[in-house]
C-alpha positions as CSV (number, residue, x, y, z in Angstrom):
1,X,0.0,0.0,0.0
2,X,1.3,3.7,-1.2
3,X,0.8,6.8,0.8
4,X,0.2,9.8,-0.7
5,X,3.5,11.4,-1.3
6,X,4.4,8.2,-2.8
7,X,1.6,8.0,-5.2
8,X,2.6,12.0,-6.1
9,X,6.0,10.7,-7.0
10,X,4.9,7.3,-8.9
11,X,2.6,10.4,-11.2
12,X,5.8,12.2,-11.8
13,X,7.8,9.0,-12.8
14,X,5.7,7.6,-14.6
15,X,6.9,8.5,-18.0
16,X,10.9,7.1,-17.5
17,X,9.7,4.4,-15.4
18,X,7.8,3.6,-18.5
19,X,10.6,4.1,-20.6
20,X,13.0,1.7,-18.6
21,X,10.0,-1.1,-18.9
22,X,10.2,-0.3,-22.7
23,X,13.1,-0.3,-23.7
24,X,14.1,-3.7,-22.1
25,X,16.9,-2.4,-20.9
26,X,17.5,-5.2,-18.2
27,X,17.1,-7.4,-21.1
28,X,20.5,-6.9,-22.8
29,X,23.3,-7.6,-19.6
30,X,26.7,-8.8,-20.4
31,X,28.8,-10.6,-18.2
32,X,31.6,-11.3,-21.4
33,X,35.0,-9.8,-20.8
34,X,36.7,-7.2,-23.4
35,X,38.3,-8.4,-26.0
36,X,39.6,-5.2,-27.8
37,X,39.6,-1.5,-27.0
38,X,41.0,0.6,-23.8
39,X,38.9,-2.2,-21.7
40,X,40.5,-4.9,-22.7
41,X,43.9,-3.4,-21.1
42,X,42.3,-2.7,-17.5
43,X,42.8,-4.8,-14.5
44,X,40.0,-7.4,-13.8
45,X,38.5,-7.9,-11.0
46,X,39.9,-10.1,-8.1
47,X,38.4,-12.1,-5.2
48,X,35.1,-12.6,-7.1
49,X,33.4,-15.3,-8.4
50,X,34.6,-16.6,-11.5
51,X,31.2,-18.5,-12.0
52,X,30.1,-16.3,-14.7
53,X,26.8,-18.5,-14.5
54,X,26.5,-17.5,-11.5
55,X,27.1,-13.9,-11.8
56,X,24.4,-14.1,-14.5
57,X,21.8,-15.3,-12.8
58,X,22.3,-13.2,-9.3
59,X,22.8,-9.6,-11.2
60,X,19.4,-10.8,-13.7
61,X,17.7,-11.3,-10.1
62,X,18.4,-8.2,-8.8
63,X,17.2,-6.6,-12.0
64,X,14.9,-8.1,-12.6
65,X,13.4,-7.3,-8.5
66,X,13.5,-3.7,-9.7
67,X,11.9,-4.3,-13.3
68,X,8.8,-5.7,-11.2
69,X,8.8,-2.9,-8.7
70,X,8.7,-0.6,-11.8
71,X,5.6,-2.8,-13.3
72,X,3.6,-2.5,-10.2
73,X,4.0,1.1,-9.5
74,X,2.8,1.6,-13.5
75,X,0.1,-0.7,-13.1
76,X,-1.2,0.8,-9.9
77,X,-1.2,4.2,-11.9
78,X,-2.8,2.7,-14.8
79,X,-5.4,0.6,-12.7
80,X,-7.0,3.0,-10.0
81,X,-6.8,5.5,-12.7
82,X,-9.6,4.6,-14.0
83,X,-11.8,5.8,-11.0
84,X,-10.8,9.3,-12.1
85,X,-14.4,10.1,-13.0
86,X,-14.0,13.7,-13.6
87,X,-13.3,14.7,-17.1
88,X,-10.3,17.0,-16.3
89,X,-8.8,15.4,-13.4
90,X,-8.4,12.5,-15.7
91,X,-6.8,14.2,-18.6
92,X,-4.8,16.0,-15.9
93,X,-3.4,12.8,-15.2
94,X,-2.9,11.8,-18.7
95,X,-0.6,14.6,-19.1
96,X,0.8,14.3,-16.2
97,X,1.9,10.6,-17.1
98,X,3.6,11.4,-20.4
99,X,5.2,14.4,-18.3
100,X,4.1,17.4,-20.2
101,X,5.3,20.6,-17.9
102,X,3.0,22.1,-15.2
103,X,2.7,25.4,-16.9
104,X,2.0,24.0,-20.2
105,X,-1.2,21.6,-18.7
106,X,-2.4,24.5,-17.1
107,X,-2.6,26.6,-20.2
108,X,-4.1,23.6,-22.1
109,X,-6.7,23.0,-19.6
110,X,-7.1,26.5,-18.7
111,X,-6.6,26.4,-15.2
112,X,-5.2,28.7,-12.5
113,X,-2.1,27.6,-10.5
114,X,-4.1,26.7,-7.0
115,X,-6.8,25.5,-9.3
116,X,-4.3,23.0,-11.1
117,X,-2.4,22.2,-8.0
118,X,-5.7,21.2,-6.1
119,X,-6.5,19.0,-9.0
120,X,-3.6,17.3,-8.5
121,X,-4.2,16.7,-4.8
122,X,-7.6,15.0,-5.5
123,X,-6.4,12.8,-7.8
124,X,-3.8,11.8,-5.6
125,X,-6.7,11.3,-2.9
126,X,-8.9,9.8,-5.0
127,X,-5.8,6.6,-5.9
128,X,-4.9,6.2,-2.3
129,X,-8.9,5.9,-1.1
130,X,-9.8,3.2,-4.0
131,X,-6.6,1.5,-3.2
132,X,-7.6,1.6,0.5
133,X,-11.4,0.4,-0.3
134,X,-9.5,-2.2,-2.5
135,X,-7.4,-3.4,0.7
136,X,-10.4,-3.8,3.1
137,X,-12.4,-5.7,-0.1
């Protein structure tokens, strides 16, 4: 369960932590040594495994830990978004997600500053209520 200020930041992430999930960045690890260039003439590593098997599979588990913590924050966003019943608090949040500037959603939905800034607050509310009435469900 997210509190508020956490939900406020998962909004403002949203777009690179959709970006990361896209690109498959995690995807494309190496664990091969250089063979030509300036890294083939540093010093390797000592005291570490030389399982490279090994290596493989622990670093892809940590990865891939984070990749799912990136899912489920972008799928909590996308899920309990859809309660967002008011017209402009939804495309407020729309915008918000493909991080289009303040200033520039304000003049689009013509809104004042405390206007937009309370918008923002009750869409916050409104995702940590319905995951809260989720919860006790």
């Amino acid at each position: 369960m997210y509190n508020k200020k956490e939900i406020r930041q998962m909004i403002d992430d949203y777009k690179w932590m959709k970006n990361i999930i896209d690109s498959q960045v995690y995807d494309y690890e190496s664990t091969s040594i250089a063979q030509y260039g300036y890294q083939s003439a540093m010093p390797k590593a000592k005291g570490g495994t030389s399982n490279k098997v090994l290596v493989k599979v622990i670093d892809r588990s940590r990865a891939l830990r984070k990749y799912d913590y990136l899912i489920q924050k972008i799928a909590f966003i996308d899920e309990y978004g859809e309660y967002i019943t008011n017209e402009r608090d939804y495309h407020i949040l729309q915008l918000l997600k493909q991080r289009e500037s303040h200033i520039r959603i304000m003049s689009i939905m013509d809104l004042s500053r405390d206007s937009f800034y309370k918008r923002i607050k009750d869409i916050v509310n409104i995702l940590y209520n319905m995951q809260k009435d989720d919860k006790t469900d």
